[in-house]
N, C-alpha and C positions, 0 to 999 in steps of 0.2 A: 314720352310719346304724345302725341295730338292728334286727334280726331277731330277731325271738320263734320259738323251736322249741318246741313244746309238747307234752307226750302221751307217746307211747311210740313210740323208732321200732328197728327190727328188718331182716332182712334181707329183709323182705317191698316193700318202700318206696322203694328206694334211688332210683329216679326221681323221686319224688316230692321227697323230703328235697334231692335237688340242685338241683332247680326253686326250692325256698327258701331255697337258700344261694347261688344264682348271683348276682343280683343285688349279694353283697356281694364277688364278684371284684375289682371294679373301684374300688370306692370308697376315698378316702383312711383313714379309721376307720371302724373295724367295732366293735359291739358285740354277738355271737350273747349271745341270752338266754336261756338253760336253764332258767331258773328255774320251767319248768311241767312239766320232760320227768322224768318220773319212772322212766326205763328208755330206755338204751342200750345198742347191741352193737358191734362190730368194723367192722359197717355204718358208722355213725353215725364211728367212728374214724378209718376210709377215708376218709368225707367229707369231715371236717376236714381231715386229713394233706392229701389233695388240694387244697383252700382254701390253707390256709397255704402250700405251694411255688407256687403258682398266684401268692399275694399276694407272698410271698418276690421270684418271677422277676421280678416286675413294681417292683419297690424298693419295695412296700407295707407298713406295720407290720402286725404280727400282729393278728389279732382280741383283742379281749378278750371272754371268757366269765363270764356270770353265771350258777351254780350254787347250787341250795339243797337239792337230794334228796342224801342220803348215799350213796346207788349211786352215782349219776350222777358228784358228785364222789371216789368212791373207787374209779372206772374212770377217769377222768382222772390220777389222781395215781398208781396204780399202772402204767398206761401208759406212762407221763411226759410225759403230753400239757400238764400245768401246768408241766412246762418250756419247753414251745414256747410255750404262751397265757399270760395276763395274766390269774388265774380270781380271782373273786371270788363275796359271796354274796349279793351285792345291787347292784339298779342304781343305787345311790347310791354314787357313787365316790369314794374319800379326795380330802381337798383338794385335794391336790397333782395328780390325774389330772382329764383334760378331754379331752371328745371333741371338744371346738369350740377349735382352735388361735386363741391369741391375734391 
């Protein structure tokens, strides 16, 4: 599954932003797609953190993240949230990665 987050999200939203992450509690591969959100905060950090142990408790793999804003991905990496996700810069994924299990 992939989820498109797009825009800017802040600490105005956080309901909203979870409303569009829920859906990917559950599912075997995630793929959240950044690649439109040109501004995150600590909010948006929360979020994920939350996802990932959520997916964690449940034996689920991590999401993978597609980022292209140089904010965006230099709050992940400063974080170290690209230690916990799978972050890339495009939703075109190296050969070797597949979101549809053989």
């Amino acid at each position: 599954m992939m989820i498109s987050v797009p825009g800017a999200w802040d600490s105005y939203r956080p309901d909203e932003l979870h409303r569009q992450l829920e859906p990917g509690y559950a599912v075997e591969q995630l793929l959240i797609n950044l690649a439109g959100a040109r501004h995150v905060t600590d909010t948006f950090l929360a979020e994920l953190l939350e996802l990932r142990n959520h997916r964690d408790h449940r034996g689920l793999e991590a999401a993978l993240i597609v980022v292209n804003w140089p904010f965006v991905y230099k709050l992940l990496e400063l974080s170290g949230f690209d230690r916990l996700f799978r972050v890339y810069d495009s939703v075109e994924l190296p050969m070797s990665e597949s979101l549809v299990r053989a």
